[in-house]
DSSP file (Angstrom, degrees, kcal/mol; ACC not computed):
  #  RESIDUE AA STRUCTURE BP1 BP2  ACC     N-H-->O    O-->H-N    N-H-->O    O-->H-N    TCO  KAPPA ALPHA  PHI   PSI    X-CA   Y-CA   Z-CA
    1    1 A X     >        0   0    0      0, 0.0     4,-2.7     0, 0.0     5,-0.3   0.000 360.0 360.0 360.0 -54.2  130.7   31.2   37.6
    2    2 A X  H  >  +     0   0    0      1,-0.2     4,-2.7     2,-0.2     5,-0.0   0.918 360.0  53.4 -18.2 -70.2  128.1   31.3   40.0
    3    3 A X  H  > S+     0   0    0      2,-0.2     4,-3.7     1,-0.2     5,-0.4   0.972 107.8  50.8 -43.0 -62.2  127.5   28.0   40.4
    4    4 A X  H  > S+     0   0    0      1,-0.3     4,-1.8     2,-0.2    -1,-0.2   0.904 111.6  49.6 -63.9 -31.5  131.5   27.2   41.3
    5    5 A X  H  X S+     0   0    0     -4,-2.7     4,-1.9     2,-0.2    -1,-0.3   0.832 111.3  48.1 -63.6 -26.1  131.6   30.0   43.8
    6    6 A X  H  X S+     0   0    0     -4,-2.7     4,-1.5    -5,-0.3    -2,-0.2   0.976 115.7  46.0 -72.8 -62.4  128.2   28.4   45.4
    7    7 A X  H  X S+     0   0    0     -4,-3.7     4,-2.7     1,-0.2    -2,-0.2   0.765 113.9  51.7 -75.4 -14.1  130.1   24.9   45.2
    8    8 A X  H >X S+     0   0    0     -4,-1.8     4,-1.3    -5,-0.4     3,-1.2   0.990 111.5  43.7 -60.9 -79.1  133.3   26.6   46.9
    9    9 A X  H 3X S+     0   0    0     -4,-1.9     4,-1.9     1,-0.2    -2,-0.2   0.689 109.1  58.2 -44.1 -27.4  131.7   28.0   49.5
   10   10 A X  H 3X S+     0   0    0     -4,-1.5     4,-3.1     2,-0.2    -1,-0.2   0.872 107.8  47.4 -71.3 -50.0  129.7   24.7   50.0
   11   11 A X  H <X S+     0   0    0     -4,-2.7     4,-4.1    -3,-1.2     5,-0.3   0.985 106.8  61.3 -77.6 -45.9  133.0   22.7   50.5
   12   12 A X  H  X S+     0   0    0     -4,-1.3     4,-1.3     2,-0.2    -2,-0.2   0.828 104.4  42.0  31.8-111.3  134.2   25.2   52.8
   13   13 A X  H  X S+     0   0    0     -4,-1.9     4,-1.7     1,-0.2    -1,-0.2   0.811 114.9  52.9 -62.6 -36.8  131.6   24.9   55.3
   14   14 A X  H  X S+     0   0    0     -4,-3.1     4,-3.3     2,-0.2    -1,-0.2   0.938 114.3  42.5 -56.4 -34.5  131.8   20.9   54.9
   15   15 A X  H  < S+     0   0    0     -4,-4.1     4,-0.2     1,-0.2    -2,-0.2   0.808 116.2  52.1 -78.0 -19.9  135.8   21.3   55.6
   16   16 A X  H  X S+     0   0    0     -4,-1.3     4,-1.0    -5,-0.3    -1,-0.2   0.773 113.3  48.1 -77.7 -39.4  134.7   24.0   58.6
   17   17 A X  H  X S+     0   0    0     -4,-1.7     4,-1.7     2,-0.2    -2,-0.2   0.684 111.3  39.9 -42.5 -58.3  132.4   21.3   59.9
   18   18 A X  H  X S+     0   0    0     -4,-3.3     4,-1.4     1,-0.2    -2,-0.1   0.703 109.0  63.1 -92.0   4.1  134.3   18.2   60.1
   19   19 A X  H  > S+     0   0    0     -4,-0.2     4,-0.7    -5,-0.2    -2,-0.2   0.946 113.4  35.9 -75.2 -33.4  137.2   20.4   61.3
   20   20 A X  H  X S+     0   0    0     -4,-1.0     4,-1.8     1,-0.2    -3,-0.1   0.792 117.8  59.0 -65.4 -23.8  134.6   21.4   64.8
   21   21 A X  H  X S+     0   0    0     -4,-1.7     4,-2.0     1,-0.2    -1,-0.2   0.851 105.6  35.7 -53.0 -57.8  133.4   18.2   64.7
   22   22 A X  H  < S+     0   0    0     -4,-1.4    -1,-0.2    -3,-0.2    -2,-0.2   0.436 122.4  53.7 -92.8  -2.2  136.3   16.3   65.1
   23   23 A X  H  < S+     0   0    0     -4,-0.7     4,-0.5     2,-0.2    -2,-0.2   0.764 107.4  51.5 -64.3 -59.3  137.4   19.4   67.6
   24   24 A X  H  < S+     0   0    0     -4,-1.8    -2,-0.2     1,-0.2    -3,-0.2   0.721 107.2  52.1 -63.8 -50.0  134.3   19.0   69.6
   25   25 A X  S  < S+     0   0    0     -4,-2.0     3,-0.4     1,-0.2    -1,-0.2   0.863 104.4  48.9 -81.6  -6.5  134.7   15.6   70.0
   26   26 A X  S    S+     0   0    0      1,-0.2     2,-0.3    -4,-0.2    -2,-0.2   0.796 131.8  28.3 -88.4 -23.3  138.5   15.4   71.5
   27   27 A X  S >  S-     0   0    0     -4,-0.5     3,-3.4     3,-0.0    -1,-0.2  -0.423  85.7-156.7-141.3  86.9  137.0   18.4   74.0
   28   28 A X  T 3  S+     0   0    0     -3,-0.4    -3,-0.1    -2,-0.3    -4,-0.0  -0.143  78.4  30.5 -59.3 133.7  133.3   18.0   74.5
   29   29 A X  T 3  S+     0   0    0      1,-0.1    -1,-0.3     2,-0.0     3,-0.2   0.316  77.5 113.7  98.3 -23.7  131.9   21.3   75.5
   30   30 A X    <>  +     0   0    0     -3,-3.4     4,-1.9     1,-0.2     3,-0.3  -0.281  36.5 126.6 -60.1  34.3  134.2   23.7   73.8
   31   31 A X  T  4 S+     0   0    0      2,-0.2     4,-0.4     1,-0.2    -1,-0.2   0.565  76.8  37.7 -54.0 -22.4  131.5   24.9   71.5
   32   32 A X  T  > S+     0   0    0     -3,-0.2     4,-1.2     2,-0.2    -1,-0.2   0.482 117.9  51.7-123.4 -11.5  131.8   28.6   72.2
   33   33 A X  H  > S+     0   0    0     -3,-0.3     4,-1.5     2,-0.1    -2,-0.2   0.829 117.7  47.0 -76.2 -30.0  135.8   28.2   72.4
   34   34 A X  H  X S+     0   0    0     -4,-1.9     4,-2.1     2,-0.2    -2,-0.2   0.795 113.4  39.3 -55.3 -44.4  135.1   26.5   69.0
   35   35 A X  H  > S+     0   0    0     -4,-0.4     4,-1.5     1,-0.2    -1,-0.2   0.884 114.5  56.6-103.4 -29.9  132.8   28.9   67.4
   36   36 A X  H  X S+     0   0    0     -4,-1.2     4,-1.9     2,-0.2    -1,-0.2   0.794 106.9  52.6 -59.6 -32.3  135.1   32.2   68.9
   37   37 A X  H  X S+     0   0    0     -4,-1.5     4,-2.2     2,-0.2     5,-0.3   0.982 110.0  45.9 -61.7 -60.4  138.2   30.8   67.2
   38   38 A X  H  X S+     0   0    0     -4,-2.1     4,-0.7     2,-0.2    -2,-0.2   0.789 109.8  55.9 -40.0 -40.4  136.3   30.6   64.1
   39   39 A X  H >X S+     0   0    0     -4,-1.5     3,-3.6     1,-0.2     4,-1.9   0.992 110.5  45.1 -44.3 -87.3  135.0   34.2   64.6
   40   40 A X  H 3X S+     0   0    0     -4,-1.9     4,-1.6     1,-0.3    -2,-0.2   0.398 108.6  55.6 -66.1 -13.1  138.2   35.3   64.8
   41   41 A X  H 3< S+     0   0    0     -4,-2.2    -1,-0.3     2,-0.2     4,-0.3   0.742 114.8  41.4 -25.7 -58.7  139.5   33.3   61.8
   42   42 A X  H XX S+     0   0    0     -3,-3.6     3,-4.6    -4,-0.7     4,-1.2   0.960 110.0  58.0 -74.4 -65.8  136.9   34.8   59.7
   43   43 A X  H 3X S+     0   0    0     -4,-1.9     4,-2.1     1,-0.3    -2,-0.2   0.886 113.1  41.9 -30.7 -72.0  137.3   38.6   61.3
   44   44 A X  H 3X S+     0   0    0     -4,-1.6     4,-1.3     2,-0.2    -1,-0.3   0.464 109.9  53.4 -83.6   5.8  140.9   38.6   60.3
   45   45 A X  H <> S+     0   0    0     -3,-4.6     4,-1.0    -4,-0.3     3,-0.4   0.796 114.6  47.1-101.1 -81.8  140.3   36.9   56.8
   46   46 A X  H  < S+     0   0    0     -4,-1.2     4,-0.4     1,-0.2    -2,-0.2   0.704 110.1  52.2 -16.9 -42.6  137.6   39.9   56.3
   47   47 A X  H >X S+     0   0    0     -4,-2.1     3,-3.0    -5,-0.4     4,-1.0   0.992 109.5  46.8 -66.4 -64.0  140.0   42.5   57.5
   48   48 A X  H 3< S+     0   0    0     -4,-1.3    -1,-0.2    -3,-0.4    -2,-0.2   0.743 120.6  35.7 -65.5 -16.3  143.1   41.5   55.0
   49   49 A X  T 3< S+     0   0    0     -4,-1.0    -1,-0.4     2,-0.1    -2,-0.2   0.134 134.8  19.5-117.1  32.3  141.2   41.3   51.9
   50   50 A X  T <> S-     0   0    0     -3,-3.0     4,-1.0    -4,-0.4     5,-0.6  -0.218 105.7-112.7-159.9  33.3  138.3   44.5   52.4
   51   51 A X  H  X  -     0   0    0     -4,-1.0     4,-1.0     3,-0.2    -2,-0.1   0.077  35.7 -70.7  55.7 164.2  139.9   46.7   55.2
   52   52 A X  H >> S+     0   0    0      2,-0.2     4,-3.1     1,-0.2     3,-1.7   0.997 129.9  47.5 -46.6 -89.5  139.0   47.3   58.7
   53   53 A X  H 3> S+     0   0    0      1,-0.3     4,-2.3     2,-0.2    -1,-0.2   0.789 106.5  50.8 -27.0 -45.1  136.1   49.4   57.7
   54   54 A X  H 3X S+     0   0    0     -4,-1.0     4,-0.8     1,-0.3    -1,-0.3   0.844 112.4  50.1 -89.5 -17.4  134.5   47.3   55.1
   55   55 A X  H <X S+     0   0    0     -3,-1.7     4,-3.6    -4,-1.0     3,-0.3   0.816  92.3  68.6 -78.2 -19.8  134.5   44.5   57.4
   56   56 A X  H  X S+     0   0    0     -4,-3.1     4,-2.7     1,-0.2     5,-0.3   0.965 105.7  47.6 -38.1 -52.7  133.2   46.5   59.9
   57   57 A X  H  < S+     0   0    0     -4,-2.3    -2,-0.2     1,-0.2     4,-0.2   0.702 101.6  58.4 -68.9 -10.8  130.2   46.2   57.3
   58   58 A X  H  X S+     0   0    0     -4,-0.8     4,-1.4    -3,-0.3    -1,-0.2   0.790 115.4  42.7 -81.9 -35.9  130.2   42.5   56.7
   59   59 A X  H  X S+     0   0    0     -4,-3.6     4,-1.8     2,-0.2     5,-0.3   0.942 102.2  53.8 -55.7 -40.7  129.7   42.4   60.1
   60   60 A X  H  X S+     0   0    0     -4,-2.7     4,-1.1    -5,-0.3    -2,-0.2   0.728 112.3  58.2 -77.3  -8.1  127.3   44.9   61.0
   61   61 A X  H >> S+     0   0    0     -5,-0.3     4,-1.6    -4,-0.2     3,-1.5   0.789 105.8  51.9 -76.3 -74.2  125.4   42.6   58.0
   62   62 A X  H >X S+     0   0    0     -4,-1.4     3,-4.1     1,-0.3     4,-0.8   0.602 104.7  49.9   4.6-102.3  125.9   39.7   60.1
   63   63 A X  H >X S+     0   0    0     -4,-1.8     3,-1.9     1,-0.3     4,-0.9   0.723 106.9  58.1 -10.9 -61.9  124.4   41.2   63.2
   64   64 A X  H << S+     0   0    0     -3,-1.5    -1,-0.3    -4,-1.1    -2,-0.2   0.747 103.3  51.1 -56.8 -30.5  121.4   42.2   61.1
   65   65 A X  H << S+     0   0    0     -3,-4.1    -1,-0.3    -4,-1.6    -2,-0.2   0.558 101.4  63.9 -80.5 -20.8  120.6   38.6   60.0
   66   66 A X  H XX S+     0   0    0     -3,-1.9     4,-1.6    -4,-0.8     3,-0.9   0.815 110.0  40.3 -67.7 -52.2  120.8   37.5   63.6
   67   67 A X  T 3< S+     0   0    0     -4,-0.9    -2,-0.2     1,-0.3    -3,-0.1   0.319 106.5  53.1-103.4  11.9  117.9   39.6   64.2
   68   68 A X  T 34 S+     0   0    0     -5,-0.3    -1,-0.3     3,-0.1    -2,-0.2   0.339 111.8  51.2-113.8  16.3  115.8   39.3   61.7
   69   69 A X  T X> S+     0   0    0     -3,-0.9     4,-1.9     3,-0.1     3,-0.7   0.722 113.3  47.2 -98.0 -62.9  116.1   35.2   62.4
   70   70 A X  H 3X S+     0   0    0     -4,-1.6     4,-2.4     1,-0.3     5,-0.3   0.792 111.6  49.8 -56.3 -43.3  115.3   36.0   66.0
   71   71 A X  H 34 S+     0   0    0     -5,-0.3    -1,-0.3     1,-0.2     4,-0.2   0.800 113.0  49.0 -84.1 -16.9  112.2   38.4   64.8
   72   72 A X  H <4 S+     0   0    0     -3,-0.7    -2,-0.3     2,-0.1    -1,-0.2   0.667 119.5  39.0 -92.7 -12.4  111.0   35.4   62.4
   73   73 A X  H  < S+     0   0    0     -4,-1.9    -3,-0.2     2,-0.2    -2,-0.2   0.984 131.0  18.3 -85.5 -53.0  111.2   32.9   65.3
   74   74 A X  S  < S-     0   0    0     -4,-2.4     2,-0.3     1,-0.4     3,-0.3   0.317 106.7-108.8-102.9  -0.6  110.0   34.6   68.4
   75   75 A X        -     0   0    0     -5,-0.3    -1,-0.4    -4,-0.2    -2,-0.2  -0.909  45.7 -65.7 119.8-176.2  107.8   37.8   66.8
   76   76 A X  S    S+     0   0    0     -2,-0.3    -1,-0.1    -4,-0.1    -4,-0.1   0.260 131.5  27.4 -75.0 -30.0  108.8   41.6   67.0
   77   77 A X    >   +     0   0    0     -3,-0.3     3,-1.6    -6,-0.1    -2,-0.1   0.093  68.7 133.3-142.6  38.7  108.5   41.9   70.3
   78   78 A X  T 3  S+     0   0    0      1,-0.2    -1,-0.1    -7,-0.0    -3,-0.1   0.975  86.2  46.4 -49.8 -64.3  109.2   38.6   72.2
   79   79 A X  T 3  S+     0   0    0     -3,-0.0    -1,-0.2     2,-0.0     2,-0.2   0.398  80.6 108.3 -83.8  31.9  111.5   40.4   74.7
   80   80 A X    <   -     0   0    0     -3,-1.6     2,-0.3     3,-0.0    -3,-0.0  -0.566  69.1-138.3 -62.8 132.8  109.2   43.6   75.5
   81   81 A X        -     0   0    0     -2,-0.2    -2,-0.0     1,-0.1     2,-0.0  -0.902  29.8 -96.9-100.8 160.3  108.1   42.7   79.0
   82   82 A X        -     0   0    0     -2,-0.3     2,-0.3     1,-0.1    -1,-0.1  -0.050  35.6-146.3-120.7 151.6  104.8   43.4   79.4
   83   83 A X        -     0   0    0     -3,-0.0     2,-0.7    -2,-0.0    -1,-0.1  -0.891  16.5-129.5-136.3 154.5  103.6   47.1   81.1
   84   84 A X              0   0    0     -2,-0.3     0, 0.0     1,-0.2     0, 0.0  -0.900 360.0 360.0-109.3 122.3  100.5   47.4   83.3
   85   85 A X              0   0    0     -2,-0.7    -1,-0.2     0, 0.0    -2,-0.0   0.450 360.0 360.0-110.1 360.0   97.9   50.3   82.3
């Protein structure tokens, strides 16, 4: 059961992929019109099947994963600027 939900998801992201792909190339440079459509694609798929609320938490996981990527890449404190004692 696992498995077929891992291979679902898998084709998915291939069918999500060669749709930006083929997106990206008829308007080079939409990347962030690209990736907001998708957001909002996702957002509203989250909303109708888990509520407003509970996608509020599938985001706010999101988010979290963002910065714990960011904290394995750059440190804990890459953007502290630096204080003179």
């Amino acid at each position: 059961m696992v498995n077929q939900k891992v291979n679902k998801i898998a084709e998915i992201m291939h069918k999500a992929e060669q749709l930006v792909m083929k997106e990206l190339k008829k308007n080079p440079g939409h990347d962030l019109l690209v990736a907001a459509g998708l957001m909002a694609v996702t957002r509203n798929l989250y909303i109708h099947a888990l509520g407003p609320e509970e996608a509020q938490k599938i985001f706010a996981v999101m988010l979290d994963s963002f910065i714990v990527v960011d904290e394995i890449q750059y440190g804990m404190d890459h953007a502290a600027k630096p204080t003179i004692h």
